[in-house]
Backbone as XML, in Angstrom:
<?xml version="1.0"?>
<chain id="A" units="angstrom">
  <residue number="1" name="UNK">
    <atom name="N" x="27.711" y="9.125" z="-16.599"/>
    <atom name="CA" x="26.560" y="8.711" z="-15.830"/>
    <atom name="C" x="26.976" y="8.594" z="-14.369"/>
  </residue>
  <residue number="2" name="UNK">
    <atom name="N" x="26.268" y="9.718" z="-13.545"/>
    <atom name="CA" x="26.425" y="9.492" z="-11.965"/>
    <atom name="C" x="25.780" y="7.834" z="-11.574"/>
  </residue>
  <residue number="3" name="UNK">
    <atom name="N" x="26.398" y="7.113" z="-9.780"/>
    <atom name="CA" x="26.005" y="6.120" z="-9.554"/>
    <atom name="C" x="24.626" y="6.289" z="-9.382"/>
  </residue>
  <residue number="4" name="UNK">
    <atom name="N" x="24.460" y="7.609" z="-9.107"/>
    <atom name="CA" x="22.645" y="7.367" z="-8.694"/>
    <atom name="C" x="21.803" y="6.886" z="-9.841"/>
  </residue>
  <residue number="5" name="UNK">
    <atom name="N" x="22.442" y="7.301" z="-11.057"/>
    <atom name="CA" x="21.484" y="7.112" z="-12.062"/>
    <atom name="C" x="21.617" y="5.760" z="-12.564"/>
  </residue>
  <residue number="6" name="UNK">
    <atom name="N" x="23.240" y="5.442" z="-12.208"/>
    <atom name="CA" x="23.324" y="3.779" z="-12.827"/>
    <atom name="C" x="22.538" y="2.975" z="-11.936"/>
  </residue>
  <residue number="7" name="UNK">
    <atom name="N" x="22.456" y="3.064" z="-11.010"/>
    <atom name="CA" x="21.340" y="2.327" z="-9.997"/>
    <atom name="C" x="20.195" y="2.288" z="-10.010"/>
  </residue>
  <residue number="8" name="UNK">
    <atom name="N" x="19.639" y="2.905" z="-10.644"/>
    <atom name="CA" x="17.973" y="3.743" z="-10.830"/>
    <atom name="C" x="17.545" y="2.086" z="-12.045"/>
  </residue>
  <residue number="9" name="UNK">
    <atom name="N" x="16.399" y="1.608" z="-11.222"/>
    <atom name="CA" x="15.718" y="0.487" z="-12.384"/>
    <atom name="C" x="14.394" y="1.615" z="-13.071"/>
  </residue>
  <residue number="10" name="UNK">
    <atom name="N" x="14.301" y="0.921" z="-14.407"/>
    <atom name="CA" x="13.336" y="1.277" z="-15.199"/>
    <atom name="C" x="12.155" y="0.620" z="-15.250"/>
  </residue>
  <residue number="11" name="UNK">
    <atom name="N" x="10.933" y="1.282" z="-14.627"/>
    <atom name="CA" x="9.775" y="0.696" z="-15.047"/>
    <atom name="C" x="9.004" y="0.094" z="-15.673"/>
  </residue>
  <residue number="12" name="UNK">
    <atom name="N" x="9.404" y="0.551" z="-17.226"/>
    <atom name="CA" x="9.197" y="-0.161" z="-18.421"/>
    <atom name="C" x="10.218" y="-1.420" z="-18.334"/>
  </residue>
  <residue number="13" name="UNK">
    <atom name="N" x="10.937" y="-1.478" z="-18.334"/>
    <atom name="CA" x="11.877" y="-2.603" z="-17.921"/>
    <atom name="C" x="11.504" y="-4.022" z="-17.348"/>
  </residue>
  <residue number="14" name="UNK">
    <atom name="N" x="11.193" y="-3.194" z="-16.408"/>
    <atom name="CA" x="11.374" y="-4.319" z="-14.993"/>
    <atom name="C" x="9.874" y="-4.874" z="-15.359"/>
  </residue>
  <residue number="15" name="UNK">
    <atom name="N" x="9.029" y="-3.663" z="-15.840"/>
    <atom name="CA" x="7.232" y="-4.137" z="-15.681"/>
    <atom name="C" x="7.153" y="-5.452" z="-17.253"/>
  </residue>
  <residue number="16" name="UNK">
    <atom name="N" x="7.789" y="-5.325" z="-17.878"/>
    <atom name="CA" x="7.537" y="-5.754" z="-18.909"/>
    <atom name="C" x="8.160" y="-7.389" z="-18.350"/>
  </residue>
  <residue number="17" name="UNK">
    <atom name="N" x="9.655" y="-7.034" z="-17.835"/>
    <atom name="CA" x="10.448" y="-8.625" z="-17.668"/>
    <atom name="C" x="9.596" y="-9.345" z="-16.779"/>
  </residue>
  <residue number="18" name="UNK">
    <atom name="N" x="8.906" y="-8.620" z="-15.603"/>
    <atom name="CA" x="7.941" y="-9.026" z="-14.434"/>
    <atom name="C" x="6.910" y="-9.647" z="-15.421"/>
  </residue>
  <residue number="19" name="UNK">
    <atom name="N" x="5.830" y="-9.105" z="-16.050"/>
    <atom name="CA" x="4.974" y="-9.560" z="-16.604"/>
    <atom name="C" x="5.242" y="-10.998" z="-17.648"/>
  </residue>
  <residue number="20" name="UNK">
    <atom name="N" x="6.319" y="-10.798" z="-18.523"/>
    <atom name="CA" x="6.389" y="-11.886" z="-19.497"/>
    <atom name="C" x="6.760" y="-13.165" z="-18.349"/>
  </residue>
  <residue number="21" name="UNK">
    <atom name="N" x="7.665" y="-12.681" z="-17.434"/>
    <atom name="CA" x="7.698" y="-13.589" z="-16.562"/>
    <atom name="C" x="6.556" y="-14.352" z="-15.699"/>
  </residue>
  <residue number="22" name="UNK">
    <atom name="N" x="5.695" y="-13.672" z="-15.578"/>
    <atom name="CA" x="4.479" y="-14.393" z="-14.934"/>
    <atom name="C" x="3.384" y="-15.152" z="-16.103"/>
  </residue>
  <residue number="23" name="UNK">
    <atom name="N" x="3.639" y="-14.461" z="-17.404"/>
    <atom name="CA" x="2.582" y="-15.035" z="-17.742"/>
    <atom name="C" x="3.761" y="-16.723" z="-18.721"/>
  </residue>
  <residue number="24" name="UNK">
    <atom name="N" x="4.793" y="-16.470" z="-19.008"/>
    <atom name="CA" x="5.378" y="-17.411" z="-18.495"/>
    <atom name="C" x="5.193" y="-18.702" z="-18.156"/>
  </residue>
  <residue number="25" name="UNK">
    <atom name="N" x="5.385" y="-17.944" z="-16.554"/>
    <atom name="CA" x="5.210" y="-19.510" z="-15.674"/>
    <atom name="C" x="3.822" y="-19.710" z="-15.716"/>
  </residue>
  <residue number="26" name="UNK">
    <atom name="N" x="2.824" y="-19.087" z="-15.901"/>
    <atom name="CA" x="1.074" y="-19.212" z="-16.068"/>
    <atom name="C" x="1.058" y="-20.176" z="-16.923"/>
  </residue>
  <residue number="27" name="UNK">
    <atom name="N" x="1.710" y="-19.867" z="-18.216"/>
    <atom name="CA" x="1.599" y="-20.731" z="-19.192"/>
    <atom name="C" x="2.419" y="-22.584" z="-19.038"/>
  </residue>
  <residue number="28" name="UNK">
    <atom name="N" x="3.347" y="-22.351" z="-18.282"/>
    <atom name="CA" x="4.187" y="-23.244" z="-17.796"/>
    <atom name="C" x="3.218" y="-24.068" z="-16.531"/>
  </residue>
  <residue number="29" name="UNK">
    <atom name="N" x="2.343" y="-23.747" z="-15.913"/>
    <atom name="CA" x="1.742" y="-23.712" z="-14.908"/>
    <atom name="C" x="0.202" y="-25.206" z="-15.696"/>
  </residue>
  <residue number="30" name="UNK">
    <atom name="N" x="-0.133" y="-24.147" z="-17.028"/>
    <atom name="CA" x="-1.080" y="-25.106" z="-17.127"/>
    <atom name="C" x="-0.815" y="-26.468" z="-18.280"/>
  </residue>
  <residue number="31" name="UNK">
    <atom name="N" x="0.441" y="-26.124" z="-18.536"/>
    <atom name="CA" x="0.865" y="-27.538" z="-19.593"/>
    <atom name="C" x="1.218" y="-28.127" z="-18.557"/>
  </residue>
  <residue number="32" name="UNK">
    <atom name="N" x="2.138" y="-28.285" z="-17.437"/>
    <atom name="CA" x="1.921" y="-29.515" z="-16.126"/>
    <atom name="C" x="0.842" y="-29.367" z="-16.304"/>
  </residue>
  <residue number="33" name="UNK">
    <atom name="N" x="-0.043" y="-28.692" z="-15.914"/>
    <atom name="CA" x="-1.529" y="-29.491" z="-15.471"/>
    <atom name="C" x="-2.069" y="-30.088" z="-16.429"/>
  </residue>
  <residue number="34" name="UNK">
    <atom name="N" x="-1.787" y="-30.128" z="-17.644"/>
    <atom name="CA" x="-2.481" y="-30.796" z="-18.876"/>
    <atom name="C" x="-1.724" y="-32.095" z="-18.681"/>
  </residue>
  <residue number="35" name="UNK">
    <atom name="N" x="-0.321" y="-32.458" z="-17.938"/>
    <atom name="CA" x="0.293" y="-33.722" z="-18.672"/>
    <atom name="C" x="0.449" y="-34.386" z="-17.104"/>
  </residue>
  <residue number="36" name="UNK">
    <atom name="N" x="0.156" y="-33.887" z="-16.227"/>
    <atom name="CA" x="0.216" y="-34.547" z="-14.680"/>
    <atom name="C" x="-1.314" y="-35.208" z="-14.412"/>
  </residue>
  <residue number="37" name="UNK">
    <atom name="N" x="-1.031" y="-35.899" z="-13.196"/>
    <atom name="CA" x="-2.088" y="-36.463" z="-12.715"/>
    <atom name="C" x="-3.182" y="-34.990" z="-12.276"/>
  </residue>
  <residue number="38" name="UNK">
    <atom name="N" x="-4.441" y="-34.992" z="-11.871"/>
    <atom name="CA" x="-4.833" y="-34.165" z="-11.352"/>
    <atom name="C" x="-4.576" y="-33.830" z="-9.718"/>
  </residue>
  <residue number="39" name="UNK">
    <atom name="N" x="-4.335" y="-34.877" z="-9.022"/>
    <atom name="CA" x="-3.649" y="-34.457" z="-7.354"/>
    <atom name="C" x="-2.238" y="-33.476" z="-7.920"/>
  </residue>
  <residue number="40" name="UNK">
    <atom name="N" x="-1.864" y="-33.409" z="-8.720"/>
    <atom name="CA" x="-0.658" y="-32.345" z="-8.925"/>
    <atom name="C" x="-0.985" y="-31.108" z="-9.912"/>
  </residue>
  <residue number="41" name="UNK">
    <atom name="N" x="-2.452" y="-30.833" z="-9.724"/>
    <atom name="CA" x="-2.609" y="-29.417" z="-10.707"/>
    <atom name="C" x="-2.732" y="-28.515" z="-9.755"/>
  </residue>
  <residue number="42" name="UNK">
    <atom name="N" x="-2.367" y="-26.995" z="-10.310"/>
    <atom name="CA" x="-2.163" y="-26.097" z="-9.601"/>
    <atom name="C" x="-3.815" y="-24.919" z="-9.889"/>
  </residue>
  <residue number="43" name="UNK">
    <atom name="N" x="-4.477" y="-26.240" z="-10.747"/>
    <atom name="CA" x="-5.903" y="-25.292" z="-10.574"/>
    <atom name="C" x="-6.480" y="-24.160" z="-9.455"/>
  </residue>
  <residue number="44" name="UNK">
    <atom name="N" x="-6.816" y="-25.171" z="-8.791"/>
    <atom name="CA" x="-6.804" y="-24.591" z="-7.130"/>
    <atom name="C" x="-6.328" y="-23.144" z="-7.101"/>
  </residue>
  <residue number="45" name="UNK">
    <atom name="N" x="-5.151" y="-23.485" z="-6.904"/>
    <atom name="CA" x="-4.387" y="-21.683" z="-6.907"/>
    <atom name="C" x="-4.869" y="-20.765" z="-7.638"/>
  </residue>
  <residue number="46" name="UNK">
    <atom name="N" x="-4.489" y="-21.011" z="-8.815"/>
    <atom name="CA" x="-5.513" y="-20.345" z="-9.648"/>
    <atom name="C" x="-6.370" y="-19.645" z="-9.723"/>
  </residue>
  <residue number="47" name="UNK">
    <atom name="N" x="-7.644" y="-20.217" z="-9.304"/>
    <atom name="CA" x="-8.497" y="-19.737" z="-9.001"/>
    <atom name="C" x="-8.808" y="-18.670" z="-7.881"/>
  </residue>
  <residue number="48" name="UNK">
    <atom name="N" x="-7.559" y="-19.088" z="-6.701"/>
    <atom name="CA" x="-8.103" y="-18.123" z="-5.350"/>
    <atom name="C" x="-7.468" y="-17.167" z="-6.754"/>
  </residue>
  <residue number="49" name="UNK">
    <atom name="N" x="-6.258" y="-17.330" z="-7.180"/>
    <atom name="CA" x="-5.371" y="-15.870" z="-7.455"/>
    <atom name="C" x="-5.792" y="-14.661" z="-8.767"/>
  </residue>
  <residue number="50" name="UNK">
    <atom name="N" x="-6.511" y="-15.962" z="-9.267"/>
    <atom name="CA" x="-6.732" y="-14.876" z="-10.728"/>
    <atom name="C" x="-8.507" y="-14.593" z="-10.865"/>
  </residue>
  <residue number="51" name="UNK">
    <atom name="N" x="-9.225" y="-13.885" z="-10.103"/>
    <atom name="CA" x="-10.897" y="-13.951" z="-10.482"/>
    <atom name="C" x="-11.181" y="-13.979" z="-11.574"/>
  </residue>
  <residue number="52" name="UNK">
    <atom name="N" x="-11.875" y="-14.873" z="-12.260"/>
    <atom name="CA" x="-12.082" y="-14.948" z="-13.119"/>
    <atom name="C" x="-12.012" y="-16.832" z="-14.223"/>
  </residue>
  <residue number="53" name="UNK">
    <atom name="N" x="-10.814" y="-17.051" z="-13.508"/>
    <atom name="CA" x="-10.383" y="-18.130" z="-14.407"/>
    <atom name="C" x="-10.765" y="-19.483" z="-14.419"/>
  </residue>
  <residue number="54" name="UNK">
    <atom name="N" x="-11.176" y="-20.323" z="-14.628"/>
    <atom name="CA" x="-11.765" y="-21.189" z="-14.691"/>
    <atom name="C" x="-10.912" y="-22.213" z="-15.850"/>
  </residue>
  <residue number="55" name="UNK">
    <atom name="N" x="-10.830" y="-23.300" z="-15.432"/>
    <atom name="CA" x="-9.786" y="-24.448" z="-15.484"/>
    <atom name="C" x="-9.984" y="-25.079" z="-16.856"/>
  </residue>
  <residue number="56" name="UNK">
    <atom name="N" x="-9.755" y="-25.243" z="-17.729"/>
    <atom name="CA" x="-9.544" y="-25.586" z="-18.962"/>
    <atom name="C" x="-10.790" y="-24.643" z="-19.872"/>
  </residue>
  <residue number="57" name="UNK">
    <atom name="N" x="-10.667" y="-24.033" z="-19.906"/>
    <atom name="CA" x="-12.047" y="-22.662" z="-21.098"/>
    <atom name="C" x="-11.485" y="-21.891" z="-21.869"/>
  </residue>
  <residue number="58" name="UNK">
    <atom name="N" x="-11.634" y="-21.593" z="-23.133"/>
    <atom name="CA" x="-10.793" y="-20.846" z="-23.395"/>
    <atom name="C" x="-10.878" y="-18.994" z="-23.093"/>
  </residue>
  <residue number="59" name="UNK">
    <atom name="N" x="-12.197" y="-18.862" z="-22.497"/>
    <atom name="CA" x="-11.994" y="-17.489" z="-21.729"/>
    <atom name="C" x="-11.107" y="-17.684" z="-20.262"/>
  </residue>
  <residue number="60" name="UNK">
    <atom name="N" x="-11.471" y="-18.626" z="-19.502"/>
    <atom name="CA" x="-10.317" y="-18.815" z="-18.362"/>
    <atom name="C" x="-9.239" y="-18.882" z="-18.609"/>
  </residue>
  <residue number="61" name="UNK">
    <atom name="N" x="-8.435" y="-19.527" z="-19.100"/>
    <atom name="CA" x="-6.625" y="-19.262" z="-20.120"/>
    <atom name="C" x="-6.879" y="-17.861" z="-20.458"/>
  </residue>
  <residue number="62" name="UNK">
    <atom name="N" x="-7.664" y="-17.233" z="-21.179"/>
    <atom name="CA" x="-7.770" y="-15.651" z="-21.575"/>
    <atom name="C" x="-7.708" y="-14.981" z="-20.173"/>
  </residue>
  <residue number="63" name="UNK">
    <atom name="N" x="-8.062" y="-15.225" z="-19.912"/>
    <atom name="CA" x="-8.218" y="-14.323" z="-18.056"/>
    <atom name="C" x="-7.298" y="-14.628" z="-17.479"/>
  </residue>
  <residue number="64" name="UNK">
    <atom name="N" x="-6.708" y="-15.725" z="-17.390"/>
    <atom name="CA" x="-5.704" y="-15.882" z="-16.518"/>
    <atom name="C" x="-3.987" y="-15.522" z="-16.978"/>
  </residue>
  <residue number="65" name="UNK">
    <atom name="N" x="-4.195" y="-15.735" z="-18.230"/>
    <atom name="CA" x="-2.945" y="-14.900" z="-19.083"/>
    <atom name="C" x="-3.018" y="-13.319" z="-18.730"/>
  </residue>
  <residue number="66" name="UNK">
    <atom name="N" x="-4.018" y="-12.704" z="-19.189"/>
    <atom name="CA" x="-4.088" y="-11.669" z="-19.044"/>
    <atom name="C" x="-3.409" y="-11.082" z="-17.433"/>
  </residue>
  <residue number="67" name="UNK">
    <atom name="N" x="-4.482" y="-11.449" z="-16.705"/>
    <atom name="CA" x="-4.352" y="-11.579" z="-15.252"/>
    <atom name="C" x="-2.501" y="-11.682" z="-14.271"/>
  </residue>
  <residue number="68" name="UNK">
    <atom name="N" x="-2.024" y="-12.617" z="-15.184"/>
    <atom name="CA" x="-0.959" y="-12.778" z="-14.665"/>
    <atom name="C" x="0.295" y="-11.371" z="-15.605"/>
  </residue>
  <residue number="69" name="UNK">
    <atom name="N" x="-0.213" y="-11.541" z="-16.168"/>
    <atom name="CA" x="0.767" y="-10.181" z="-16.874"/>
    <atom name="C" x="0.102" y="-8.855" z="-16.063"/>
  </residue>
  <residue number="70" name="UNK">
    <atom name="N" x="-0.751" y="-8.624" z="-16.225"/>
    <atom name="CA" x="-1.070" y="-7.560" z="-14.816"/>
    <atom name="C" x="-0.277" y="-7.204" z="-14.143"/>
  </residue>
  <residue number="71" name="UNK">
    <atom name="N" x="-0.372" y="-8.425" z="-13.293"/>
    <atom name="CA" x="0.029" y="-8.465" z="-11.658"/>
    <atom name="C" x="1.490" y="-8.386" z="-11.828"/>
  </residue>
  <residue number="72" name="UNK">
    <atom name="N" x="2.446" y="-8.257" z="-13.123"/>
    <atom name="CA" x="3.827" y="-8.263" z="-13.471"/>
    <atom name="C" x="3.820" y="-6.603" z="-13.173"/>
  </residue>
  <residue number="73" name="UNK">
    <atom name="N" x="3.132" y="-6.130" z="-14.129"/>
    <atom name="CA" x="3.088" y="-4.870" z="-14.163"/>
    <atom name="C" x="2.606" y="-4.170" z="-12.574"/>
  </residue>
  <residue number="74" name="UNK">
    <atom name="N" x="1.932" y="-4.542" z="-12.046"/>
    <atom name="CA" x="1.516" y="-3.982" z="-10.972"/>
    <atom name="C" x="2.525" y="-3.748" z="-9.769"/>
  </residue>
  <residue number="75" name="UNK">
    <atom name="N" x="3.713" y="-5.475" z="-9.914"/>
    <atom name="CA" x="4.866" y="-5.298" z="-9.048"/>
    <atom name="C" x="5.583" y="-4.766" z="-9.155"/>
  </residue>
  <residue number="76" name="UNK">
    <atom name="N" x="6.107" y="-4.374" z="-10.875"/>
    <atom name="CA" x="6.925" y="-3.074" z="-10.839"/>
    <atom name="C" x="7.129" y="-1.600" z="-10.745"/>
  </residue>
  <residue number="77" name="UNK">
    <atom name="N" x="4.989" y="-1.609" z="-10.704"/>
    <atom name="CA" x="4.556" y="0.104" z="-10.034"/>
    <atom name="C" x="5.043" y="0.500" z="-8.904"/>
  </residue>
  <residue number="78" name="UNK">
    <atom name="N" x="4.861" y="-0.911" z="-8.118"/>
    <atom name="CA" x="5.066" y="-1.075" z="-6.995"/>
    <atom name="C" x="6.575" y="-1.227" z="-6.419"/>
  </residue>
  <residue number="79" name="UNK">
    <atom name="N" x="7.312" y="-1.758" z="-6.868"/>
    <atom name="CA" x="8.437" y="-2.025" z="-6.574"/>
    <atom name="C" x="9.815" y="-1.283" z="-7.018"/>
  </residue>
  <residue number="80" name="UNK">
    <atom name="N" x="9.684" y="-0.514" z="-8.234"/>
    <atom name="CA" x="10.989" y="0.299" z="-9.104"/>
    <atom name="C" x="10.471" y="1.151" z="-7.820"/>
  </residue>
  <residue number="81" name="UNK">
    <atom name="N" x="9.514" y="2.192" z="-7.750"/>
    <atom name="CA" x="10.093" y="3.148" z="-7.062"/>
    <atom name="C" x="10.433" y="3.420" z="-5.384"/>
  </residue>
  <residue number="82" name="UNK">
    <atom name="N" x="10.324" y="2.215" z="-5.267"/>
    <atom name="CA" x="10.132" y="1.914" z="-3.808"/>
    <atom name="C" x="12.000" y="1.438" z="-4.048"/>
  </residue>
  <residue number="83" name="UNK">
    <atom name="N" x="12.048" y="0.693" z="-5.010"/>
    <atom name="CA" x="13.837" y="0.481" z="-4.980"/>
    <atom name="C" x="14.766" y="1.806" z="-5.640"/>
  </residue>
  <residue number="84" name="UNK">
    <atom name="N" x="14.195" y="2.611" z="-6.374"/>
    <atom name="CA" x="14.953" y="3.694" z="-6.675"/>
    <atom name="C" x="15.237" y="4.497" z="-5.781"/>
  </residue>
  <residue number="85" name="UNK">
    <atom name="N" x="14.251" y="4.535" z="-4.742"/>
    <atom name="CA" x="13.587" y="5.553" z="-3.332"/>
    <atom name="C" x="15.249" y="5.566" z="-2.624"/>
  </residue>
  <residue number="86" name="UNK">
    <atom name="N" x="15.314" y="3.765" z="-2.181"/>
    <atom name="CA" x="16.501" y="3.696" z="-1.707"/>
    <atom name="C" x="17.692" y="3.587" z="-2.565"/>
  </residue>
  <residue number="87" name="UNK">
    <atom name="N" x="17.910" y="2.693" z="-3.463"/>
    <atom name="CA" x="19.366" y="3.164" z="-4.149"/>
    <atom name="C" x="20.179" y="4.033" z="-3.646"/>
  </residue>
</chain>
């Protein structure tokens, strides 16, 4: 295996670790908010970030799970080949 190729990230890879990773902390995101005061929920955010989601529903958790695994995938469309480009 040449270095170019050992350097080269995989899309499937990276999109998948990106995604489980966001939905993740999404999920991590709304058990604080279930066990904190409400001046410390990250509802708010939420909402600008994910259209759709709406704060304790169970279609909003559906949307916003979804939503955040997306946007995993979307950074590594975005990002493998923009880092392979240079490698």
């Amino acid at each position: 295996m040449s270095d170019t190729t050992a350097n080269k990230l995989s899309i499937k890879r990276v999109g998948m670790a990106m995604s489980l990773f966001f939905a993740i902390s999404f999920l991590a995101c709304i058990i604080w908010g279930l066990i904190t005061p409400w001046s410390m929920h990250m509802h708010d955010a939420w909402v600008s970030l994910l259209p759709g989601f709406v704060w304790l529903t169970p279609i909003g958790f559906l949307i916003g799970l979804v939503e955040s695994y997306l946007y995993g995938w979307w950074i590594a469309l975005i990002f493998v080949p923009l880092y392979n480009r240079f490698a």
